[in-house]
PALO-296530 format. One record per residue (C-alpha): residue in one letter; chain; x, y, z. Coordinates in steps of 0.2 Angstrom, whole numbers. Layout:
<pts>
<pt><code>a</code><unit>A</unit><px>X</px><py>Y</py><pz>Z</pz></pt>
...
</pts>
This chain:
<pts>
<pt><code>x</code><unit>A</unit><px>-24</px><py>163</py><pz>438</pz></pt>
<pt><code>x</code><unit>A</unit><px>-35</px><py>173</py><pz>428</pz></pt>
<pt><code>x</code><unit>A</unit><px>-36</px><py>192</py><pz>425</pz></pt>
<pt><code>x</code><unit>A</unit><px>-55</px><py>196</py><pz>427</pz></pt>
<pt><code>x</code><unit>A</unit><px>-65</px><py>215</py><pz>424</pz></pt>
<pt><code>x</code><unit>A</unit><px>-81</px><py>217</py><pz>435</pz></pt>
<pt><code>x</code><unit>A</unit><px>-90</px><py>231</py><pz>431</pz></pt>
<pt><code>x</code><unit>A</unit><px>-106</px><py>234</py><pz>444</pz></pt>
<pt><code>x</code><unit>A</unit><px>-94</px><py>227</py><pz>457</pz></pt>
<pt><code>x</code><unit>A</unit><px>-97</px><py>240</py><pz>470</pz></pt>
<pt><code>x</code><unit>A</unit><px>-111</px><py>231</py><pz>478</pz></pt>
<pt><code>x</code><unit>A</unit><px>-123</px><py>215</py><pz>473</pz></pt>
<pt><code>x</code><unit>A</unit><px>-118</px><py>201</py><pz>460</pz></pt>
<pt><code>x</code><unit>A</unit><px>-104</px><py>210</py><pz>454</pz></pt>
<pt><code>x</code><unit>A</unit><px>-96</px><py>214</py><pz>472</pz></pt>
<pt><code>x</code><unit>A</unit><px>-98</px><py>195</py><pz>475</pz></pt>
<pt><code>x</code><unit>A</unit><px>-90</px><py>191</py><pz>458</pz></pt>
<pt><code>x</code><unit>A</unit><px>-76</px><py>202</py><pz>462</pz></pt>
<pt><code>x</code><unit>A</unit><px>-73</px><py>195</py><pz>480</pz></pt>
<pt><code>x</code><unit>A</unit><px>-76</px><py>176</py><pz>476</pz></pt>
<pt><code>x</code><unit>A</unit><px>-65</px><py>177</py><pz>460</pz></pt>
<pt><code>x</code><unit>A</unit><px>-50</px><py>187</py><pz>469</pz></pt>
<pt><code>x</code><unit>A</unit><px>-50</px><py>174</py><pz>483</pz></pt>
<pt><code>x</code><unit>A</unit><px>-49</px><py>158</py><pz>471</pz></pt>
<pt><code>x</code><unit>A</unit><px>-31</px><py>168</py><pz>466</pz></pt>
<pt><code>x</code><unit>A</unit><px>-38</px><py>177</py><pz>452</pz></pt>
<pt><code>x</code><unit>A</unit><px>-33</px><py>197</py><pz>449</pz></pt>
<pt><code>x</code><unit>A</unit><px>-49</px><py>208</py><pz>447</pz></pt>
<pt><code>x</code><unit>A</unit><px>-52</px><py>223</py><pz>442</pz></pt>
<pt><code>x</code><unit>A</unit><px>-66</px><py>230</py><pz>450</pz></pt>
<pt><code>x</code><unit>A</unit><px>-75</px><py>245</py><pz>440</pz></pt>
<pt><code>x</code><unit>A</unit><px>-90</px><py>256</py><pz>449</pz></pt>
<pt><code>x</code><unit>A</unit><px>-94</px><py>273</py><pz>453</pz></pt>
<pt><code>x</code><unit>A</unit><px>-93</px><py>271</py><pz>472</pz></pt>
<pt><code>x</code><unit>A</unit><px>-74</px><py>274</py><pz>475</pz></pt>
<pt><code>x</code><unit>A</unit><px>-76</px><py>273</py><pz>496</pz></pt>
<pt><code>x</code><unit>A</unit><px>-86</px><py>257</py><pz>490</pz></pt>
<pt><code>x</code><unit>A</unit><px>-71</px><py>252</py><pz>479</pz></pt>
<pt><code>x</code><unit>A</unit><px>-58</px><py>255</py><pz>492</pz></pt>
<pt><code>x</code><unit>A</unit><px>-65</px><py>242</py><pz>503</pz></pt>
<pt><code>x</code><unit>A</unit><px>-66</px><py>230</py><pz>489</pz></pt>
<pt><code>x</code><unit>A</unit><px>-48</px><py>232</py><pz>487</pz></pt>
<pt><code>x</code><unit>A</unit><px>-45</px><py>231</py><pz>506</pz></pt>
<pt><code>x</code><unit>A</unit><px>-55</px><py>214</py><pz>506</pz></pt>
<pt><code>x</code><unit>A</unit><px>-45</px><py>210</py><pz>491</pz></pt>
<pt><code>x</code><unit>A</unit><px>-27</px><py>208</py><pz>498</pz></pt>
<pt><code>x</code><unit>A</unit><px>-20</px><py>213</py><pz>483</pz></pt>
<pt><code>x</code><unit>A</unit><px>-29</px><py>203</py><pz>472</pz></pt>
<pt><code>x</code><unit>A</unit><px>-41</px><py>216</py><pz>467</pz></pt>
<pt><code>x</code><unit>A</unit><px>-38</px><py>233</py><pz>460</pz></pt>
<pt><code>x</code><unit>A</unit><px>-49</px><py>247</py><pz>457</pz></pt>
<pt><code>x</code><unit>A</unit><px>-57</px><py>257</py><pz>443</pz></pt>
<pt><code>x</code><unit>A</unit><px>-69</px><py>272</py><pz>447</pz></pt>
<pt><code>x</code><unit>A</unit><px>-80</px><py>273</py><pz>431</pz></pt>
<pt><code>x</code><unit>A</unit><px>-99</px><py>279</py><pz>425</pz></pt>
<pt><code>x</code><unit>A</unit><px>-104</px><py>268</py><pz>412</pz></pt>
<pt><code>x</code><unit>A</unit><px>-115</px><py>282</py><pz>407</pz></pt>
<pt><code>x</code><unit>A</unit><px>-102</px><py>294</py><pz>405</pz></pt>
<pt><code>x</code><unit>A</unit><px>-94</px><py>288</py><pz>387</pz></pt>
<pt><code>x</code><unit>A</unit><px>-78</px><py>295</py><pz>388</pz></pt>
<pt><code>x</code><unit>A</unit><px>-74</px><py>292</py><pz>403</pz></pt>
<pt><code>x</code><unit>A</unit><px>-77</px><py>272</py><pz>402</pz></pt>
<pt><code>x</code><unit>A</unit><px>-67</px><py>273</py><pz>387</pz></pt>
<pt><code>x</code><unit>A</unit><px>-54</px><py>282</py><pz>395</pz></pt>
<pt><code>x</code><unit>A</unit><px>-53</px><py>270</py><pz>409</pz></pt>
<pt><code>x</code><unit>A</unit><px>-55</px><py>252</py><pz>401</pz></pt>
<pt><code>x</code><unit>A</unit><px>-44</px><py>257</py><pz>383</pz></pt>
<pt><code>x</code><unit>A</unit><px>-28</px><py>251</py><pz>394</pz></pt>
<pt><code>x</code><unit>A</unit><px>-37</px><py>234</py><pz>402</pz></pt>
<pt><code>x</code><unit>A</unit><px>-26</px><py>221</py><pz>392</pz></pt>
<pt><code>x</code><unit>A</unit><px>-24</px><py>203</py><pz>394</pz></pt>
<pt><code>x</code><unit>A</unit><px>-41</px><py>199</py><pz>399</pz></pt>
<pt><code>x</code><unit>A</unit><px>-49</px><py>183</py><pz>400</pz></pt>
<pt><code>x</code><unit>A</unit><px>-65</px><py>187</py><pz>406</pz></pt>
<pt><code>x</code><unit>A</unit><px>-74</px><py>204</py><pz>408</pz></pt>
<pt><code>x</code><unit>A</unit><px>-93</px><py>203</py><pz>416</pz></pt>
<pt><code>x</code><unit>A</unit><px>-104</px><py>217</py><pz>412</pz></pt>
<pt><code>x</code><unit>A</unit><px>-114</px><py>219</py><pz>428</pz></pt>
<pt><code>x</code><unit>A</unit><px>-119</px><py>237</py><pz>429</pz></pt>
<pt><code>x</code><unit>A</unit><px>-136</px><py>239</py><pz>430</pz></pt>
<pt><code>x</code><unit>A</unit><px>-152</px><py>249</py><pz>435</pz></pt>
<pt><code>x</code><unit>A</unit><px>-171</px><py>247</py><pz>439</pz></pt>
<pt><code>x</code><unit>A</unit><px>-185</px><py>258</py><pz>438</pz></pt>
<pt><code>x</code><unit>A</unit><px>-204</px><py>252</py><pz>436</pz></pt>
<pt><code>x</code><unit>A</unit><px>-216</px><py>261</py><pz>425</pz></pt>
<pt><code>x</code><unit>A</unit><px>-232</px><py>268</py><pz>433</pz></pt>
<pt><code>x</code><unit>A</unit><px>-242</px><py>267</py><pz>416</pz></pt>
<pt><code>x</code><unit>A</unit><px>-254</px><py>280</py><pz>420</pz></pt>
<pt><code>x</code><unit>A</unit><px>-240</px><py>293</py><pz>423</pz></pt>
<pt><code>x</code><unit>A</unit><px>-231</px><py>289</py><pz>406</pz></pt>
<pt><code>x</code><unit>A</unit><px>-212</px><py>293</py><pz>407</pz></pt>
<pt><code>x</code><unit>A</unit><px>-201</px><py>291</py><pz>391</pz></pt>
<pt><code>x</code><unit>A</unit><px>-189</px><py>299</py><pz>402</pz></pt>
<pt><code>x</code><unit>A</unit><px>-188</px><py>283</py><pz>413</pz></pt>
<pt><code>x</code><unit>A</unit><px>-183</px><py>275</py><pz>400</pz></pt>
<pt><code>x</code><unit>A</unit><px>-171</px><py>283</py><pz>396</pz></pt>
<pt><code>x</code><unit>A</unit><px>-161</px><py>281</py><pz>412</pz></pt>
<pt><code>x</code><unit>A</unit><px>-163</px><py>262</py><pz>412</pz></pt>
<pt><code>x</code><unit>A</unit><px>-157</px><py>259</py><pz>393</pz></pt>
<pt><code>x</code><unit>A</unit><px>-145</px><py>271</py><pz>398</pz></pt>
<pt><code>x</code><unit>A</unit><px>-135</px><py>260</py><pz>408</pz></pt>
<pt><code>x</code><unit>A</unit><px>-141</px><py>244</py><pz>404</pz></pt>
<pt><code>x</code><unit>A</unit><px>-138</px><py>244</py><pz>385</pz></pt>
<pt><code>x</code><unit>A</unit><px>-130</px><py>260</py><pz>380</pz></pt>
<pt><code>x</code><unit>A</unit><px>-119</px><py>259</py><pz>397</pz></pt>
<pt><code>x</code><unit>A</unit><px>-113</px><py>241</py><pz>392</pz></pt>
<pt><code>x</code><unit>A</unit><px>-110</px><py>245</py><pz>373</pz></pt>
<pt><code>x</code><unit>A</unit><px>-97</px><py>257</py><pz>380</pz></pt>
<pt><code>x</code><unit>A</unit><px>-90</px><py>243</py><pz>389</pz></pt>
<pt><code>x</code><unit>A</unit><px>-90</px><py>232</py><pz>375</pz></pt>
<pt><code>x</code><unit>A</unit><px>-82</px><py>244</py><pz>365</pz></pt>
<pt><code>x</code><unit>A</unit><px>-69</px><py>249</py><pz>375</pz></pt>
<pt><code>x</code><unit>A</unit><px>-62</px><py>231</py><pz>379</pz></pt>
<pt><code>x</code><unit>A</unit><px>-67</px><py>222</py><pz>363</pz></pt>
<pt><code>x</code><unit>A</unit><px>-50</px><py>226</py><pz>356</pz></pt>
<pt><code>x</code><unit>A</unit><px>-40</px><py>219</py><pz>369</pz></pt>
<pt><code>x</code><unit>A</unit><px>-48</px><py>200</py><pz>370</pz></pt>
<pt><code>x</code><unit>A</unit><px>-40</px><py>187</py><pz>364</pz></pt>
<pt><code>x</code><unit>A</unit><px>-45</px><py>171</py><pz>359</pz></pt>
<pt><code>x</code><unit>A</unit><px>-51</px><py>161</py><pz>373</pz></pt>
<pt><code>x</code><unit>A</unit><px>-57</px><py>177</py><pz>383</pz></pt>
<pt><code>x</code><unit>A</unit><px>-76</px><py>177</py><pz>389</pz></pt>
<pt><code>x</code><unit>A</unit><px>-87</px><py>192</py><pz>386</pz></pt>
<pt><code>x</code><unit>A</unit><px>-103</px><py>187</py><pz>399</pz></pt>
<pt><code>x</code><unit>A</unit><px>-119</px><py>201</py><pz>400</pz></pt>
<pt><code>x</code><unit>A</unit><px>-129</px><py>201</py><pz>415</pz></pt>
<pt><code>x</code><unit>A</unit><px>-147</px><py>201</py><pz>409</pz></pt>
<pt><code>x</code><unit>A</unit><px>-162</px><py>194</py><pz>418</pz></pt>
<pt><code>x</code><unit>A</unit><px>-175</px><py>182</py><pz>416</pz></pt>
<pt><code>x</code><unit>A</unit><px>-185</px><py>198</py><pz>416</pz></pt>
<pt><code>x</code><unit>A</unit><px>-186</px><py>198</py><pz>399</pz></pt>
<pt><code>x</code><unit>A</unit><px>-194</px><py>181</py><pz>397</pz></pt>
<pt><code>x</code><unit>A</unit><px>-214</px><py>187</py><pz>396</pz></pt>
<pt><code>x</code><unit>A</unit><px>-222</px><py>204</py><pz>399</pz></pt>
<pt><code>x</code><unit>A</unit><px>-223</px><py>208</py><pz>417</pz></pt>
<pt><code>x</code><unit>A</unit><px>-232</px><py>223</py><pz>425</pz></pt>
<pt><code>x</code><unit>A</unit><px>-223</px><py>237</py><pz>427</pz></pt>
<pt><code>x</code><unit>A</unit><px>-206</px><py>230</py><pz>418</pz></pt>
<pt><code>x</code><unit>A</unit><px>-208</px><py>238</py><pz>400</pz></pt>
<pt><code>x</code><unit>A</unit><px>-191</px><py>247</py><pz>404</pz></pt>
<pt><code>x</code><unit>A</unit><px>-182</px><py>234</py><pz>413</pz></pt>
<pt><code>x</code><unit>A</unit><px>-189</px><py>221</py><pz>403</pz></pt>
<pt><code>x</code><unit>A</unit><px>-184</px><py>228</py><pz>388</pz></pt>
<pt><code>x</code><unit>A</unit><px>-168</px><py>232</py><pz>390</pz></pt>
<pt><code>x</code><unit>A</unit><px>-162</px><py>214</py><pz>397</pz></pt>
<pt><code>x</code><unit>A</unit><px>-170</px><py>207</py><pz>381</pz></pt>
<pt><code>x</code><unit>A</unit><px>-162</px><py>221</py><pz>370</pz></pt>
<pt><code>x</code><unit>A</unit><px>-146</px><py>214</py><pz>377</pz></pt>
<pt><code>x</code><unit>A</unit><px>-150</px><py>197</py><pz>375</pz></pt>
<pt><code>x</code><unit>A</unit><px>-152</px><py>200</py><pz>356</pz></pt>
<pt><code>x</code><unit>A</unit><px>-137</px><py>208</py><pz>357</pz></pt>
<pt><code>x</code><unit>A</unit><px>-126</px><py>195</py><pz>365</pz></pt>
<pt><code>x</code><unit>A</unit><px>-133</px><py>183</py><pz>353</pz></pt>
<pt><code>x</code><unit>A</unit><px>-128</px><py>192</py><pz>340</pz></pt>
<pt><code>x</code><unit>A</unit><px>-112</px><py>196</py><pz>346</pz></pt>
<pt><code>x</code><unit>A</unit><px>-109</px><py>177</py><pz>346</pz></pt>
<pt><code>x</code><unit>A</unit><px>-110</px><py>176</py><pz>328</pz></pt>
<pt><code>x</code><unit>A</unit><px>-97</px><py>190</py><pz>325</pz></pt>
<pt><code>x</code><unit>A</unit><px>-85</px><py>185</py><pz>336</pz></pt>
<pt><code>x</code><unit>A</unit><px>-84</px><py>167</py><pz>334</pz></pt>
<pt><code>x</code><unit>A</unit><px>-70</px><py>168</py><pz>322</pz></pt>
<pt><code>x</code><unit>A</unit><px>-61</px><py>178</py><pz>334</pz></pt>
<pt><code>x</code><unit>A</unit><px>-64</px><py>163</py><pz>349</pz></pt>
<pt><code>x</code><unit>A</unit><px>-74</px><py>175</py><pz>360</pz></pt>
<pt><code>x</code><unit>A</unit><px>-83</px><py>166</py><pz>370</pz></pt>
<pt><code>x</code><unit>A</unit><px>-100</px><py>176</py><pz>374</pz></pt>
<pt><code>x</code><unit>A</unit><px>-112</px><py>171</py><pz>386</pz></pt>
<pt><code>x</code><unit>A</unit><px>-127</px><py>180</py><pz>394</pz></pt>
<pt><code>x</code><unit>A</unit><px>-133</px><py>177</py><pz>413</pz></pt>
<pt><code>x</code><unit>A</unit><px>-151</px><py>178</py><pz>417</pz></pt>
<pt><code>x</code><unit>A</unit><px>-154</px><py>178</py><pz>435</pz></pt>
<pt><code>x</code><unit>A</unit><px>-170</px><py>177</py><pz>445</pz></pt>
<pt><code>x</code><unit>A</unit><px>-172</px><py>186</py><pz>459</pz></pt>
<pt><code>x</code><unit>A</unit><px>-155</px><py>191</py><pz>469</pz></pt>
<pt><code>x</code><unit>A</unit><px>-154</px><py>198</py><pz>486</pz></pt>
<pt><code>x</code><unit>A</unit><px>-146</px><py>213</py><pz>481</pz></pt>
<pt><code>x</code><unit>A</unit><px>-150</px><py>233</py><pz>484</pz></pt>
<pt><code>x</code><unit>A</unit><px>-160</px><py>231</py><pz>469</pz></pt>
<pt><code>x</code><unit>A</unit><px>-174</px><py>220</py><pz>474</pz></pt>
<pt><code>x</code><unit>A</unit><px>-174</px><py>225</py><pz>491</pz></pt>
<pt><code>x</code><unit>A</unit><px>-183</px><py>241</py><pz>484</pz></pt>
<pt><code>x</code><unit>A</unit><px>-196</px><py>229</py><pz>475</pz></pt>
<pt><code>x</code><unit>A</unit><px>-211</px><py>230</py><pz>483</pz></pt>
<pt><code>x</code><unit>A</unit><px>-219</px><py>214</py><pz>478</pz></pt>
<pt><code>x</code><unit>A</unit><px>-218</px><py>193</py><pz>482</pz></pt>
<pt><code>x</code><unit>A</unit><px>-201</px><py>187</py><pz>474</pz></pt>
<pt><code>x</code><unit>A</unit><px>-201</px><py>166</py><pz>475</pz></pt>
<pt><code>x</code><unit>A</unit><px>-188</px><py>158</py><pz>473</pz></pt>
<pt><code>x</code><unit>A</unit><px>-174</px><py>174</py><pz>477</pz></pt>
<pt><code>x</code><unit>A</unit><px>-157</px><py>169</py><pz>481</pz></pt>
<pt><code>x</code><unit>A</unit><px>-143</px><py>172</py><pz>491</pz></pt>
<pt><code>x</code><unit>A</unit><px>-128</px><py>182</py><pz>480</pz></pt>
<pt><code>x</code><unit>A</unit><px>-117</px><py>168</py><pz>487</pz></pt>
<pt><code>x</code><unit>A</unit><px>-128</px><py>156</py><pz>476</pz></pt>
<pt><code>x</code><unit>A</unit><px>-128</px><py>169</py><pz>461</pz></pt>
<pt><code>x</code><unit>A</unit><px>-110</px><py>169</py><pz>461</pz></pt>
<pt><code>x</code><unit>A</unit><px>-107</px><py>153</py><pz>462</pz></pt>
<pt><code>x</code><unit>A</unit><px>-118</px><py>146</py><pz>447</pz></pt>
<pt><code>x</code><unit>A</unit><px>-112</px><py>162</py><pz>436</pz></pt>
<pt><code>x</code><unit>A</unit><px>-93</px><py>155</py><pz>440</pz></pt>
<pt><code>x</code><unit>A</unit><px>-99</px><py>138</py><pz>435</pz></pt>
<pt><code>x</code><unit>A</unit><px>-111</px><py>143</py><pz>420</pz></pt>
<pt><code>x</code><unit>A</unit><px>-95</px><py>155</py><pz>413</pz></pt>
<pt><code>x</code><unit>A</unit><px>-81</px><py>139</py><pz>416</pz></pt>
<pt><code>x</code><unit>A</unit><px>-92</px><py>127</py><pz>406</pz></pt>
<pt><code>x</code><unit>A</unit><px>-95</px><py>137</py><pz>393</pz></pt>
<pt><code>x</code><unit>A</unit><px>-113</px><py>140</py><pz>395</pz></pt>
<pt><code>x</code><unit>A</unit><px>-122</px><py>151</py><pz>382</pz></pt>
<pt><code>x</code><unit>A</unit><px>-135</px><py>158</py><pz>395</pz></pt>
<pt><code>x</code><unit>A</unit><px>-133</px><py>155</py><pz>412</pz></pt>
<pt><code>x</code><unit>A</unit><px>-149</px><py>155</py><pz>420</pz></pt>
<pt><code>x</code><unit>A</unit><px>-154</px><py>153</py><pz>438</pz></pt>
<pt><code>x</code><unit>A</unit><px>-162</px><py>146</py><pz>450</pz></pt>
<pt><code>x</code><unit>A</unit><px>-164</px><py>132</py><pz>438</pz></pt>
<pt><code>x</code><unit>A</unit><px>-183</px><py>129</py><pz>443</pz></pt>
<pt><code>x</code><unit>A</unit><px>-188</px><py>145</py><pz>441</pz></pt>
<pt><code>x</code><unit>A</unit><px>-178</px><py>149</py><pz>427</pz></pt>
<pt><code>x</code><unit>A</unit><px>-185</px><py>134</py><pz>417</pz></pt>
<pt><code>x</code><unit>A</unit><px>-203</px><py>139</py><pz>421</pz></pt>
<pt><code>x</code><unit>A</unit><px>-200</px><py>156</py><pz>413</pz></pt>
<pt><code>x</code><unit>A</unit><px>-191</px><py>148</py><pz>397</pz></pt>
<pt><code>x</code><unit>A</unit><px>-206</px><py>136</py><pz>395</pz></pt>
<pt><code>x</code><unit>A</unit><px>-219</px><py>149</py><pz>397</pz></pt>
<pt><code>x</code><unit>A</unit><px>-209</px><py>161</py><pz>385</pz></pt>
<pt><code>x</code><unit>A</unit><px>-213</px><py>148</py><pz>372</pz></pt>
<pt><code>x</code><unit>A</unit><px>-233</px><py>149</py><pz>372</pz></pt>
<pt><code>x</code><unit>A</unit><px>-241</px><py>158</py><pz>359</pz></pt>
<pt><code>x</code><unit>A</unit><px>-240</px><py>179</py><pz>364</pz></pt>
<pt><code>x</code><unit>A</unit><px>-260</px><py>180</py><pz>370</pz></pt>
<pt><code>x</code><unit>A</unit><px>-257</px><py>168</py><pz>382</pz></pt>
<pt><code>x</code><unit>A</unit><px>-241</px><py>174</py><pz>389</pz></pt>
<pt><code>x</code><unit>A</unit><px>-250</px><py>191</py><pz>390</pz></pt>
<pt><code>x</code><unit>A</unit><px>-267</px><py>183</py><pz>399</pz></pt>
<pt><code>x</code><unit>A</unit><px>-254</px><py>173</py><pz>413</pz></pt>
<pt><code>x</code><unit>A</unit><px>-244</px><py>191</py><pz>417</pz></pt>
<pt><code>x</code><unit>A</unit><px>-261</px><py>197</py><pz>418</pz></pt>
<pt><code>x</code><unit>A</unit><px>-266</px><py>186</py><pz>433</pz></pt>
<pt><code>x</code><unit>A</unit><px>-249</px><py>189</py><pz>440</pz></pt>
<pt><code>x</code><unit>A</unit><px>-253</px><py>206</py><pz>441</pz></pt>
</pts>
């Protein structure tokens, strides 16, 4: 049995996480803002999920709740927001609110259970494939799932010594809230049944980035590696 922090896990990928893992045996704690949302989770749990109401935007507050988490072996950072950029009606503001949780939210996180992992433990950032090459509308979203894949990376140097294992997920397209709001053509989106089982899998073979579906995932990567003008001309026709 392993002891397992979700954060996000009030609805899409991290809800799934939560249910899948607590039903393999596993204890989770399941952190979100939604405590009616929370409830049911831990209803649907059967006492292997408990709950921890939390804004990941709200510093001492996240602090607060996860300084006490101990003996974890791995804690997924899935809490995450979308918003596309309309580029003739500029908003810095925009970003703002999307770094705010995406990076800014899950650096709280970090900082808040980094003292309490142990050698062994997994630290695993949802990200996106997103971040791959510059797509219409993404400069927010985009951004910051690349700022945290920088991140991640660089974590992994710094806490090797220590036997943290960090690992970054870069999902497609999910059926989840999130993309239901999207209002273009999504190939290849998948079930969060299929996103939960290849994050399981990615984090128990200690996959560095766990990227899905495979096909599509693999396109992006191999596009990411032409030369920038190009990667800008095929977003372009994708536009």
């Amino acid at each position: 049995m392993k002891r397992i922090l979700i954060t996000g896990a009030t609805s899409g990928i991290g809800k799934q996480l939560a249910i899948d893992y607590a039903k393999l045996g596993n204890e989770v704690i399941a952190c979100g803002r939604n405590q009616k949302a929370l409830d049911e989770l831990v209803e649907i749990g059967a006492g292997r999920i408990s709950a921890c109401q939390l804004d990941v935007s709200n510093a001492e507050q996240t602090r607060a709740a996860l300084a006490d988490k101990t003996g974890l072996d791995i804690v997924i950072l899935s809490a995450g927001v979308c918003e596309y950029l309309d580029v003739e009606q500029f908003e810095a503001a925009l970003f703002e609110r999307v770094f705010e949780v995406n990076i800014f939210g899950a650096m709280r996180c970090v900082e808040a259970v980094l003292p309490n992992l142990a050698a062994g433990s997994h630290l695993v950032l949802v990200g996106s494939t997103a971040r791959l090459l510059p797509f219409t509308r993404a400069q927010a979203y985009g951004g910051s799932k690349a700022a945290l894949s920088y991140i991640a990376n660089s974590l992994q140097v710094d806490l090797a010594e220590r036997g943290i294992r960090v690992q970054t997920v870069s999902p497609g397209f999910v059926e989840t809230p999130m993309t239901d709001a999207n209002d273009f053509e999504m190939p290849m989106r998948v079930t969060v049944d299929d996103a939960s089982k290849a994050i399981r899998r990615g984090i128990e073979k200690n996959r560095t980035d766990i990227a899905f579906p495979r096909v599509f995932a693999t396109v992006l990567k191999l596009l990411s590696l032409l030369p920038q003008r190009v990667q800008v001309a095929i977003s372009k026709r994708i536009a």
